[in-house]
GUVEXLUM-792934 format. One record per residue (C-alpha): x, y, z; residue in three letters; chain; residue number from 1. Coordinates in nm, 2 decimals. Layout:
// GUVEXLUM-792934
@c1=X c2=Y c3=Z rest=Ala kette=A nr=NUM;
...
This chain:
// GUVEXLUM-792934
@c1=15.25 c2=-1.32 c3=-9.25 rest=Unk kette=A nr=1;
@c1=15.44 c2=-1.50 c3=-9.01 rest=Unk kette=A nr=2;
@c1=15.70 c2=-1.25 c3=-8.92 rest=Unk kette=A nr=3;
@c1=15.48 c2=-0.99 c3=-8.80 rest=Unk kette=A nr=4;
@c1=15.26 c2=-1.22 c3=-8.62 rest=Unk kette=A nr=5;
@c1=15.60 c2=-1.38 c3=-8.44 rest=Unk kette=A nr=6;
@c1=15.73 c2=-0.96 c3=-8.39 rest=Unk kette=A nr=7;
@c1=15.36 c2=-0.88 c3=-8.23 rest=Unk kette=A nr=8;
@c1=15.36 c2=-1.22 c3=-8.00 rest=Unk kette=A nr=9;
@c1=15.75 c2=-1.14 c3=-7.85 rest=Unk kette=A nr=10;
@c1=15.64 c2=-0.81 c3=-7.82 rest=Unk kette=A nr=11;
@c1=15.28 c2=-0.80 c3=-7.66 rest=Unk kette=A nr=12;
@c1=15.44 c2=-0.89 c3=-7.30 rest=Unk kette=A nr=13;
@c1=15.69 c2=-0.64 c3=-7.26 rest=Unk kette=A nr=14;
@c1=15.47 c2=-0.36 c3=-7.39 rest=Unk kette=A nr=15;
@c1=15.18 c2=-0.47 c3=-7.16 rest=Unk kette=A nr=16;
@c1=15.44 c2=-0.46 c3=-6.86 rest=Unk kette=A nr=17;
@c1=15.58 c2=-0.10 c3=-6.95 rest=Unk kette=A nr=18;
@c1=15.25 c2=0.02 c3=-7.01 rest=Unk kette=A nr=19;
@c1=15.15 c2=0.03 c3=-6.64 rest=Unk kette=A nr=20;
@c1=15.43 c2=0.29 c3=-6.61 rest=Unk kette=A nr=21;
@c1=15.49 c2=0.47 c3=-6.94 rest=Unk kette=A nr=22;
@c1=15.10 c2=0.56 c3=-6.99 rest=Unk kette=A nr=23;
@c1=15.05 c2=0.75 c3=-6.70 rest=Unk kette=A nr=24;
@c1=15.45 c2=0.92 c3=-6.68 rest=Unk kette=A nr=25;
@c1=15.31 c2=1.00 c3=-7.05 rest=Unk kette=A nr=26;
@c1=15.01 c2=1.13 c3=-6.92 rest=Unk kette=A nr=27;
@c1=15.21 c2=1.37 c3=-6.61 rest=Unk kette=A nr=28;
@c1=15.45 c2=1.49 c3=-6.89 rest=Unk kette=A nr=29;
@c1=15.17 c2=1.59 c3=-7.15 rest=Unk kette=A nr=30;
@c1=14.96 c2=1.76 c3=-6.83 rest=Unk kette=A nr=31;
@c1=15.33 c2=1.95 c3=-6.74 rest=Unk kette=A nr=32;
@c1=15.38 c2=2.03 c3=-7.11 rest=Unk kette=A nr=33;
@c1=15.03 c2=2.15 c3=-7.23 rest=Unk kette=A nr=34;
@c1=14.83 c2=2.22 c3=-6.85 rest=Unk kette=A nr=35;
@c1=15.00 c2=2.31 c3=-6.63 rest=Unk kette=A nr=36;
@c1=15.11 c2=2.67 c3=-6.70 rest=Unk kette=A nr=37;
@c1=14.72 c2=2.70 c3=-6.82 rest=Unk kette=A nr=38;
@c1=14.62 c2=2.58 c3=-6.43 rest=Unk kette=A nr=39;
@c1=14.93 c2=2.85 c3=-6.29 rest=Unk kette=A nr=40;
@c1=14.84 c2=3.14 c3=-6.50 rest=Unk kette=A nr=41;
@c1=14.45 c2=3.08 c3=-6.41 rest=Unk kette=A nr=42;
@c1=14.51 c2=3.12 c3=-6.08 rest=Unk kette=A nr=43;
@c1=14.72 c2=3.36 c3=-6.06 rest=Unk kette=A nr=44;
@c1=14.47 c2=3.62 c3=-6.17 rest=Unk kette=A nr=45;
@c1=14.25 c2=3.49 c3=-5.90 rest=Unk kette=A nr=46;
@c1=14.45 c2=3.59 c3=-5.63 rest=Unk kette=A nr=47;
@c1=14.41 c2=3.91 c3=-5.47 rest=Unk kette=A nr=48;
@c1=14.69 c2=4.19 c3=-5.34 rest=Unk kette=A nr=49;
@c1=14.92 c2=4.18 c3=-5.09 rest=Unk kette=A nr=50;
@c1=15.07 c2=3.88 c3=-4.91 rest=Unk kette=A nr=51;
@c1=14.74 c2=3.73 c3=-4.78 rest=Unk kette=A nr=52;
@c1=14.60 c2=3.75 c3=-5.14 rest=Unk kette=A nr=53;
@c1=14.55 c2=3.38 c3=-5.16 rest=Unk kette=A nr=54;
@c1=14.29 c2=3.42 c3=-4.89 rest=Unk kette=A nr=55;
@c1=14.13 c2=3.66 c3=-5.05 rest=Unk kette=A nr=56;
@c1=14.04 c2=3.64 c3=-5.37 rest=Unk kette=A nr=57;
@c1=14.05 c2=3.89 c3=-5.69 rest=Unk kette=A nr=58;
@c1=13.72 c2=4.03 c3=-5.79 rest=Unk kette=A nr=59;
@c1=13.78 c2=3.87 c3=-6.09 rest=Unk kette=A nr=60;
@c1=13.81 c2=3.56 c3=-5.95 rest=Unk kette=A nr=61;
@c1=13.42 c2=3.62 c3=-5.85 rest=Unk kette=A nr=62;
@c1=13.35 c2=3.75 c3=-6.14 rest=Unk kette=A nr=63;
@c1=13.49 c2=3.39 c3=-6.39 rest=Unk kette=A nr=64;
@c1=13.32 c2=3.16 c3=-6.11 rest=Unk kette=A nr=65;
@c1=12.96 c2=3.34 c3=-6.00 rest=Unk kette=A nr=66;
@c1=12.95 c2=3.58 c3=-6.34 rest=Unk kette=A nr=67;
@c1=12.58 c2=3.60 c3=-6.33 rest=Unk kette=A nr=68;
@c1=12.59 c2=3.67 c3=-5.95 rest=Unk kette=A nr=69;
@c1=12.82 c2=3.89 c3=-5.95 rest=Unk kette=A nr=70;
@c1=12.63 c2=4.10 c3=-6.25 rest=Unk kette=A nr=71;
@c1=12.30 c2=4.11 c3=-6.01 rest=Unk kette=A nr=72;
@c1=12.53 c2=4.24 c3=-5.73 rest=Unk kette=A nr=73;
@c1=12.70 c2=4.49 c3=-5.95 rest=Unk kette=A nr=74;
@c1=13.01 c2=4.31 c3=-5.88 rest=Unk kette=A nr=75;
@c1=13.04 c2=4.42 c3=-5.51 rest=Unk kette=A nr=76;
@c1=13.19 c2=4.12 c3=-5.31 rest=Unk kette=A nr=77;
@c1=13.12 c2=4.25 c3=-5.01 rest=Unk kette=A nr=78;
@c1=12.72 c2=4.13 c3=-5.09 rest=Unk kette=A nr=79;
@c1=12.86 c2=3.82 c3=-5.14 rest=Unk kette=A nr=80;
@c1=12.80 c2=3.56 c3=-4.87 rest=Unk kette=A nr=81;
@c1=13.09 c2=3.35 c3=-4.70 rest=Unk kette=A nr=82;
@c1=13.00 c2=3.00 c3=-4.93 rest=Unk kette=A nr=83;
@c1=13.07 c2=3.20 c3=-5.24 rest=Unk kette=A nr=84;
@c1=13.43 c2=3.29 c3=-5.05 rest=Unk kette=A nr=85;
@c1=13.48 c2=2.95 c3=-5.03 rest=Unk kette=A nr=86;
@c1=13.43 c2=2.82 c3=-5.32 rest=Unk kette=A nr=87;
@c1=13.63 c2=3.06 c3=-5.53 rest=Unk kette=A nr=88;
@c1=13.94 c2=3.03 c3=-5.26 rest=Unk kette=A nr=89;
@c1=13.95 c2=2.68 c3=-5.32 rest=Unk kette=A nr=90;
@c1=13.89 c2=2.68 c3=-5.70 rest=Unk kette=A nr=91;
@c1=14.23 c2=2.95 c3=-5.65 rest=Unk kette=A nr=92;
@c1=14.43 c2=2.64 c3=-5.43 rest=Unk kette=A nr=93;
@c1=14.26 c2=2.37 c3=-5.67 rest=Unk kette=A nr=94;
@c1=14.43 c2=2.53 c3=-5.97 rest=Unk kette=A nr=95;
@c1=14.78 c2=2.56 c3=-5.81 rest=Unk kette=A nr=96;
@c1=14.80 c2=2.21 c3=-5.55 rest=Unk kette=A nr=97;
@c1=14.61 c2=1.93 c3=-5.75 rest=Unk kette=A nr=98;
@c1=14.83 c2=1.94 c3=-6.10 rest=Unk kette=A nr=99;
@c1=15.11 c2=2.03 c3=-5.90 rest=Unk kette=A nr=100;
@c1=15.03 c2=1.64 c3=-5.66 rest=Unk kette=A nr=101;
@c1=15.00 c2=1.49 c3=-6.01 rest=Unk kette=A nr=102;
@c1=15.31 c2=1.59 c3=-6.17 rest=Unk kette=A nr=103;
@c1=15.48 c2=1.53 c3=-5.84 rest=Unk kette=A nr=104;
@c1=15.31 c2=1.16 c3=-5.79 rest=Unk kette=A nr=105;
@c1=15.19 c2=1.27 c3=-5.43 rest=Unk kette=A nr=106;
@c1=14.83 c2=1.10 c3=-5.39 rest=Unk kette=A nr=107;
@c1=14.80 c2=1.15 c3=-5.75 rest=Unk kette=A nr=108;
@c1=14.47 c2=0.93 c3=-5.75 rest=Unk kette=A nr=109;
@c1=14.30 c2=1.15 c3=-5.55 rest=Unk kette=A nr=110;
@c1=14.44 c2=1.44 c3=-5.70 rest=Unk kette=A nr=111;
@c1=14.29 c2=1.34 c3=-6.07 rest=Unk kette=A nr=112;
@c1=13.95 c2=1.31 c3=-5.91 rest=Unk kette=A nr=113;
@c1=13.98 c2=1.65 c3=-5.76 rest=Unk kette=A nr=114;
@c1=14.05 c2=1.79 c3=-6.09 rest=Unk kette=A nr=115;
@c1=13.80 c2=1.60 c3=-6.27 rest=Unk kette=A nr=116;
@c1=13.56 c2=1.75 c3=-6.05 rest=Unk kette=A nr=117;
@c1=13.72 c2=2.12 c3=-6.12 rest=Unk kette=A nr=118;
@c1=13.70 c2=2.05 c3=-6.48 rest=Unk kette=A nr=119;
@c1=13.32 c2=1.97 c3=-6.44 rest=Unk kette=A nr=120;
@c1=13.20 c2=2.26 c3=-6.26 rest=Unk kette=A nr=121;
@c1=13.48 c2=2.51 c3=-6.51 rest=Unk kette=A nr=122;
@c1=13.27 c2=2.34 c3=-6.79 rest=Unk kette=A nr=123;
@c1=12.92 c2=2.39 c3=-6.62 rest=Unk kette=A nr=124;
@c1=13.03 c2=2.78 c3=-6.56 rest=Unk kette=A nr=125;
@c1=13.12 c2=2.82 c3=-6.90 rest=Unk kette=A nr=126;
@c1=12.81 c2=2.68 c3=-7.08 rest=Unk kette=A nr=127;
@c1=12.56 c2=2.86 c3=-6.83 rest=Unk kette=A nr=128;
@c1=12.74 c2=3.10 c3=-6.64 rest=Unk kette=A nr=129;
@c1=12.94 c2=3.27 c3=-6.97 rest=Unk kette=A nr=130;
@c1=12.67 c2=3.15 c3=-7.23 rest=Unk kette=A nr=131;
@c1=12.97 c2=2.86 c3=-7.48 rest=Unk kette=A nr=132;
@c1=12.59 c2=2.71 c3=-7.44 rest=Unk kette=A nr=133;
@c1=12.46 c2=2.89 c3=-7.69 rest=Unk kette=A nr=134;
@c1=12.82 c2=2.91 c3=-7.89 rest=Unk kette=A nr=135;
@c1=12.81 c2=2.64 c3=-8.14 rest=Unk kette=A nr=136;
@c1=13.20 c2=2.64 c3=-8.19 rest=Unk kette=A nr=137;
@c1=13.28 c2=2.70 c3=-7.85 rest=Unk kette=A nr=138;
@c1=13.05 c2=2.38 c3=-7.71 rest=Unk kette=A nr=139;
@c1=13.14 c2=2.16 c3=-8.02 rest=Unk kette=A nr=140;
@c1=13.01 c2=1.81 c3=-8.08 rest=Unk kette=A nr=141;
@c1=13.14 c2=1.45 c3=-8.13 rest=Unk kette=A nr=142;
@c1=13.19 c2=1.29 c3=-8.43 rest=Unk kette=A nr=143;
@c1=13.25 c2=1.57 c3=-8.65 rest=Unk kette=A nr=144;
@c1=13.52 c2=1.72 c3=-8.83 rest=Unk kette=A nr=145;
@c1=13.63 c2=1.97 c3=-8.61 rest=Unk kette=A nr=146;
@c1=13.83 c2=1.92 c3=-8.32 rest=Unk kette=A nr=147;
@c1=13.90 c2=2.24 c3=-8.17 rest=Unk kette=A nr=148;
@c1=13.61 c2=2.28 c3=-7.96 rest=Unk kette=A nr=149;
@c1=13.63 c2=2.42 c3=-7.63 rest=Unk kette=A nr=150;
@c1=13.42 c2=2.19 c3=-7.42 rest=Unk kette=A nr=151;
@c1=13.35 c2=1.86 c3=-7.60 rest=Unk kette=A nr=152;
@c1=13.71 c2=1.81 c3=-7.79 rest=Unk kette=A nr=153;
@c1=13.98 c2=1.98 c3=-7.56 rest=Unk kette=A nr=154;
@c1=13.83 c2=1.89 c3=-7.19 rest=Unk kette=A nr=155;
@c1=13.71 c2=1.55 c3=-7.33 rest=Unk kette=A nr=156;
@c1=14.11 c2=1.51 c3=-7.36 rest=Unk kette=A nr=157;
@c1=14.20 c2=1.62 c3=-7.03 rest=Unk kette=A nr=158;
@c1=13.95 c2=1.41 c3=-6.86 rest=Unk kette=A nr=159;
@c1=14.08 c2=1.13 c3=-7.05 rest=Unk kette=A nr=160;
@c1=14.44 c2=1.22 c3=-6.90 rest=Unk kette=A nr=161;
@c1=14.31 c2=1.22 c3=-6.51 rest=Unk kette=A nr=162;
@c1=14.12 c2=0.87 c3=-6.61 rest=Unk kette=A nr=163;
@c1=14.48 c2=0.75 c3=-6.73 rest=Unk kette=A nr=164;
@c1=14.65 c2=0.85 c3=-6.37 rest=Unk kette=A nr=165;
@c1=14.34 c2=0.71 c3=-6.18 rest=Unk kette=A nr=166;
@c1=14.32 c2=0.38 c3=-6.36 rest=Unk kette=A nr=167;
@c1=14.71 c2=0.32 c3=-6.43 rest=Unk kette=A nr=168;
@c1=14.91 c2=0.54 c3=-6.11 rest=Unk kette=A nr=169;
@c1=15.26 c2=0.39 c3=-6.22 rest=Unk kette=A nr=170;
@c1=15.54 c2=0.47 c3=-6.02 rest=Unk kette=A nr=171;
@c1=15.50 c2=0.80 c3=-5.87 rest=Unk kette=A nr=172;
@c1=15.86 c2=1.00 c3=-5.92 rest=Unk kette=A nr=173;
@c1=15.85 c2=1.17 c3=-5.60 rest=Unk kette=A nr=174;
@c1=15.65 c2=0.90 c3=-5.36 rest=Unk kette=A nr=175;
@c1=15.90 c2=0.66 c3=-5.38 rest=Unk kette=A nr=176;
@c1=16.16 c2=0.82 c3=-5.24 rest=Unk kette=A nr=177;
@c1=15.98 c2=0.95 c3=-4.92 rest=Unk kette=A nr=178;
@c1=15.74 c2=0.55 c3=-4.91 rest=Unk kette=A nr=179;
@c1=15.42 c2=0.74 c3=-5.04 rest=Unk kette=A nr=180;
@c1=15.27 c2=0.51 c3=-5.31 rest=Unk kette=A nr=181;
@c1=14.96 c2=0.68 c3=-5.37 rest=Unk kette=A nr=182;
@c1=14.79 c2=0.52 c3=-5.00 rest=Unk kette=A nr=183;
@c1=14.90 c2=0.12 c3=-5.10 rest=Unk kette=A nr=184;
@c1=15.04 c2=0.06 c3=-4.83 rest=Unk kette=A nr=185;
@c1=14.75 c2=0.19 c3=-4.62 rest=Unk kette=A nr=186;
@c1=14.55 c2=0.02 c3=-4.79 rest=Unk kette=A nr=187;
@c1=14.74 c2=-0.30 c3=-4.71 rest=Unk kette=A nr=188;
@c1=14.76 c2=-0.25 c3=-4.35 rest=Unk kette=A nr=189;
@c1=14.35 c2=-0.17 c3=-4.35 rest=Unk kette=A nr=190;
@c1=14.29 c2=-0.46 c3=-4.56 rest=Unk kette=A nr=191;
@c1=14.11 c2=-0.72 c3=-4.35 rest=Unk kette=A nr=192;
@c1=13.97 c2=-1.03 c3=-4.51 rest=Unk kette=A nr=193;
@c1=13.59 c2=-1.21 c3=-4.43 rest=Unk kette=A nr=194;
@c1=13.72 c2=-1.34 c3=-4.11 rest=Unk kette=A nr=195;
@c1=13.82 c2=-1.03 c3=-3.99 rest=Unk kette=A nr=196;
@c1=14.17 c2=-1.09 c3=-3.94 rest=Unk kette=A nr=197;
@c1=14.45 c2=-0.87 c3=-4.12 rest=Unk kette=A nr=198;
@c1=14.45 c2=-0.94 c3=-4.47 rest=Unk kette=A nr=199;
@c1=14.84 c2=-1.02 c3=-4.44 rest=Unk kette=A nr=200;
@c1=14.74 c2=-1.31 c3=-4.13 rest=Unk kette=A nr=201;
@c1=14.44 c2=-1.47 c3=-4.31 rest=Unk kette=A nr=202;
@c1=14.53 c2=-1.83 c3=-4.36 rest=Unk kette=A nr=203;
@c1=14.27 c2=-2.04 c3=-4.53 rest=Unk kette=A nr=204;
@c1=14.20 c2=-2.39 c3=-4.38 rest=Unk kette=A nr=205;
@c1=14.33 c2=-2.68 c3=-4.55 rest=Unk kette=A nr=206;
@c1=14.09 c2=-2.97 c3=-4.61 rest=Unk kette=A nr=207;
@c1=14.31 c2=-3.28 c3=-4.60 rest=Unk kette=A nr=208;
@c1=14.15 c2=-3.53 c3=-4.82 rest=Unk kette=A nr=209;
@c1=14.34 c2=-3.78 c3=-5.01 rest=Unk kette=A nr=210;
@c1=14.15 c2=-4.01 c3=-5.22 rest=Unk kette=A nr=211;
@c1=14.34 c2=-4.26 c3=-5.33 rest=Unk kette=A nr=212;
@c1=14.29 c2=-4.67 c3=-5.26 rest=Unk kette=A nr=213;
@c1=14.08 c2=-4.85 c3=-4.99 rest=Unk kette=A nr=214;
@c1=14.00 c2=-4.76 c3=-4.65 rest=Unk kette=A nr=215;
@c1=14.29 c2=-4.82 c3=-4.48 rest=Unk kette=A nr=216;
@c1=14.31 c2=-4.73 c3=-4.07 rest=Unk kette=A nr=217;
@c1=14.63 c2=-4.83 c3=-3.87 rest=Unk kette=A nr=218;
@c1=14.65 c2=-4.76 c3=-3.51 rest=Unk kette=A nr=219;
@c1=14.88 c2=-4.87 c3=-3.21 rest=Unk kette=A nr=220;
@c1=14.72 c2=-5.02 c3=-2.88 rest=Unk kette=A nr=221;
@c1=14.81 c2=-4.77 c3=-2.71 rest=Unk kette=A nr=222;
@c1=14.71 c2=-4.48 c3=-2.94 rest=Unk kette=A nr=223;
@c1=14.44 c2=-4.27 c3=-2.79 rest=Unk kette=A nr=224;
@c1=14.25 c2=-3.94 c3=-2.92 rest=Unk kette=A nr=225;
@c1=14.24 c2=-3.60 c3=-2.78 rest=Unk kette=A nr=226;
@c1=13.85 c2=-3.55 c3=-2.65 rest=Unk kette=A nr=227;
@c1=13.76 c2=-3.27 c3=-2.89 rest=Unk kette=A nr=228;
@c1=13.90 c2=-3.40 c3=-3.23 rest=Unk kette=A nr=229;
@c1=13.64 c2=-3.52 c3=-3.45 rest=Unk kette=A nr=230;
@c1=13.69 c2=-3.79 c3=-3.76 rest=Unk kette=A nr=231;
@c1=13.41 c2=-3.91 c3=-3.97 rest=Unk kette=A nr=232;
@c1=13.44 c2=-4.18 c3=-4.19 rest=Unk kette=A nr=233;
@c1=13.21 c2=-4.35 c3=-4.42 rest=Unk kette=A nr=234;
@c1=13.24 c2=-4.72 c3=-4.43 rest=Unk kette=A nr=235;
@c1=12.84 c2=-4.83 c3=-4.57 rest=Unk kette=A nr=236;
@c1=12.89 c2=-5.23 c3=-4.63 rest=Unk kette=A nr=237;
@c1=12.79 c2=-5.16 c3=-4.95 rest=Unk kette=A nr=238;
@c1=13.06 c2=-4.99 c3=-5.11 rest=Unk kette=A nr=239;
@c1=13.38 c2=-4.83 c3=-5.06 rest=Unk kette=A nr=240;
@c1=13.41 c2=-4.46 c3=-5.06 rest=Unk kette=A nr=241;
@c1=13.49 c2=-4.23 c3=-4.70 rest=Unk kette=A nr=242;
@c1=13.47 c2=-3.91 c3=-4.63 rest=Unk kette=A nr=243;
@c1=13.75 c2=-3.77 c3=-4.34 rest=Unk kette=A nr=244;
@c1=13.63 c2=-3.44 c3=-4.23 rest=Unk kette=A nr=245;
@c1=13.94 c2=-3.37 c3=-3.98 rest=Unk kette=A nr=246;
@c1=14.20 c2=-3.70 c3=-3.95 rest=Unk kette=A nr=247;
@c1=14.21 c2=-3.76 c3=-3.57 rest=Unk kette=A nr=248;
@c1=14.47 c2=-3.64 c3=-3.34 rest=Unk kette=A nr=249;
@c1=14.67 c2=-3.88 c3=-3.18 rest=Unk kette=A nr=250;
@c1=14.75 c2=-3.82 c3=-2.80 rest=Unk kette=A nr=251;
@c1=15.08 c2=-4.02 c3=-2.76 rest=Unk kette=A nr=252;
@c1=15.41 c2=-3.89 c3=-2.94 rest=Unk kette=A nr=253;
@c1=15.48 c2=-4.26 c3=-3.07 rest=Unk kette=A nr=254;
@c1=15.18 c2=-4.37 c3=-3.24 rest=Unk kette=A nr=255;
@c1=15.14 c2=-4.35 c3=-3.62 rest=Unk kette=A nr=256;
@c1=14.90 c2=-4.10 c3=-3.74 rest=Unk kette=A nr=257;
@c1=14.56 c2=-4.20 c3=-3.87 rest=Unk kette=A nr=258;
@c1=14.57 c2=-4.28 c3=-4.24 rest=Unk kette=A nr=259;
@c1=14.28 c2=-4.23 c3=-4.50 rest=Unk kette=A nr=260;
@c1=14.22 c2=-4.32 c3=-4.82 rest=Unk kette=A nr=261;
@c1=13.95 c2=-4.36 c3=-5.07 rest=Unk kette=A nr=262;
@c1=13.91 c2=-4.51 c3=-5.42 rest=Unk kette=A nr=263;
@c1=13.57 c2=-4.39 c3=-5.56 rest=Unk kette=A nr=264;
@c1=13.48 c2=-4.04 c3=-5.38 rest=Unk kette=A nr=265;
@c1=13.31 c2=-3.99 c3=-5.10 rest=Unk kette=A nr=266;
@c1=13.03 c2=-4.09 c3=-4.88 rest=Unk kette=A nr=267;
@c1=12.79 c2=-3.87 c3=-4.70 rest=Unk kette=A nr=268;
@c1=12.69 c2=-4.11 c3=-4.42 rest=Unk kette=A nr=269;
@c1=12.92 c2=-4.09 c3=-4.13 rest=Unk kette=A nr=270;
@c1=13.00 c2=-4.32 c3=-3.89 rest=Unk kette=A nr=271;
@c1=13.06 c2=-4.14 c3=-3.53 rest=Unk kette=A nr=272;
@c1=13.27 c2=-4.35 c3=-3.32 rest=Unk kette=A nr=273;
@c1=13.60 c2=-4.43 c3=-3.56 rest=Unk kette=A nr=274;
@c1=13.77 c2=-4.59 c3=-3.24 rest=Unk kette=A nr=275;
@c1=13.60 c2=-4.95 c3=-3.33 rest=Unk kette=A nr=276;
@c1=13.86 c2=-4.96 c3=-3.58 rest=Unk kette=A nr=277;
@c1=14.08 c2=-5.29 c3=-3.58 rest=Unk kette=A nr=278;
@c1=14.41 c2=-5.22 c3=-3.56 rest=Unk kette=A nr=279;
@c1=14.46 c2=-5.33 c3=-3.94 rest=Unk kette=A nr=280;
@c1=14.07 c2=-5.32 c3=-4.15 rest=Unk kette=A nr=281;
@c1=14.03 c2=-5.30 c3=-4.51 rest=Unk kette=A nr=282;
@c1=13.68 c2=-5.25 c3=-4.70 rest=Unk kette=A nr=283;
@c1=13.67 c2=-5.38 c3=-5.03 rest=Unk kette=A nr=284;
């Protein structure tokens, strides 16, 4: 028992740190492999004749997106209203440019969504628009036997590709090269924290406490403070813990900064005027 328990604990690292590449250059080669030529030969009979036929769209390519439209019309486009146009052209681009940006790694993110949103509405036509609603085998179910199902089994696995590129981008194979990573970069430069300063400038104030020993305060004569720093420190006659909210500044170049220390914590009743310090005092 110890051998594979010693194999999985040397290997759990490395595989979690390949995994944020290899899962989604998986996921691009199994889309190119089993998708992509699906997408291309999809749209391709959507196109229409002639040079400008990606701007104008196949009758057919009416007839797979609006079927029950284009029935009540008798399948004459020209009835057809410009929104219809514009849907089925961009279903004709969405098939060729958004597997293509995810193969490619060119804002591959936003190209999953797009097709996750193409797969959707392909699904919706087919169960009401060509009737796989009332087609048992062709809608299929979950946790059954079968796996062959058109909506439910196949497109449950291409969704589950997209989610793998959203979720886990990798390193793109193309963006790289040409310093696209999938809008990081933008996204770093937009970045601004809760101050409203650029992420990359944000600097968090430091708090310098150190609580350690007595109250110990050591000043030269001729040590003076600038107007507008501010020092509070407890000193109740009672006991023995300080708080220093900002360590004064010192004016001249030659006196020793102000020291603080406390043993036991600190106190939440301040004193205002630190300058009556002696120039050595010690609070047991």
């Amino acid at each position: 028992m110890r051998l594979p328990t010693t194999l999985q604990t040397r290997l759990s690292p490395a595989l979690d740190r390949s995994g944020d590449w290899l899962l989604p250059t998986l996921a691009r080669f199994v889309l190119a492999a089993t998708l992509a030529g699906y997408f291309w030969a999809s749209g391709l009979t959507k196109l229409g004749d002639g040079f400008f036929g990606f701007l104008h769209p196949s009758v057919g390519a009416y007839a797979q997106i609006f079927p029950r439209t284009m029935e009540a019309v008798v399948y004459d486009v020209s009835q057809l209203s410009l929104l219809h146009w514009a849907v089925v052209t961009a279903g004709t681009w969405a098939e060729f440019i958004l597997p293509a940006l995810i193969i490619l790694g060119l804002f591959a993110r936003l190209a999953s969504l797009g097709m996750i949103g193409f797969v959707f509405v392909q699904s919706l036509t087919d169960l009401f628009g060509h009737g796989a609603l009332d087609d048992p085998a062709a809608f299929g179910a979950w946790f059954d036997r079968h796996s062959d199902a058109l909506i439910l089994d196949q497109r449950t696995f291409w969704m589950l590709l997209f989610l793998v590129i959203i979720f886990k981008r990798g390193r793109p194979p193309l963006a790289r090269p040409i310093g696209l990573q999938g809008g990081n970069r933008l996204a770093q430069k937009c970045a601004f924290s809760s101050s409203g300063l650029p992420a990359a400038k944000a600097r968090t104030p430091a708090t310098p406490t150190i609580p350690i020993g007595n109250i110990v305060a050591k000043l030269k004569p001729n040590a003076a403070y600038i107007p507008s720093a501010e020092a509070i420190i407890s000193t109740p006659p009672h006991n023995a813990r300080a708080r220093a909210i900002a360590p004064p500044a010192i004016a001249n170049s030659g006196a020793r900064k102000l020291a603080v220390f406390t043993k036991a914590g600190f106190s939440k009743k301040p004193i205002t005027s630190p300058t009556s310090l002696n120039r050595s005092t010690s609070v047991a």
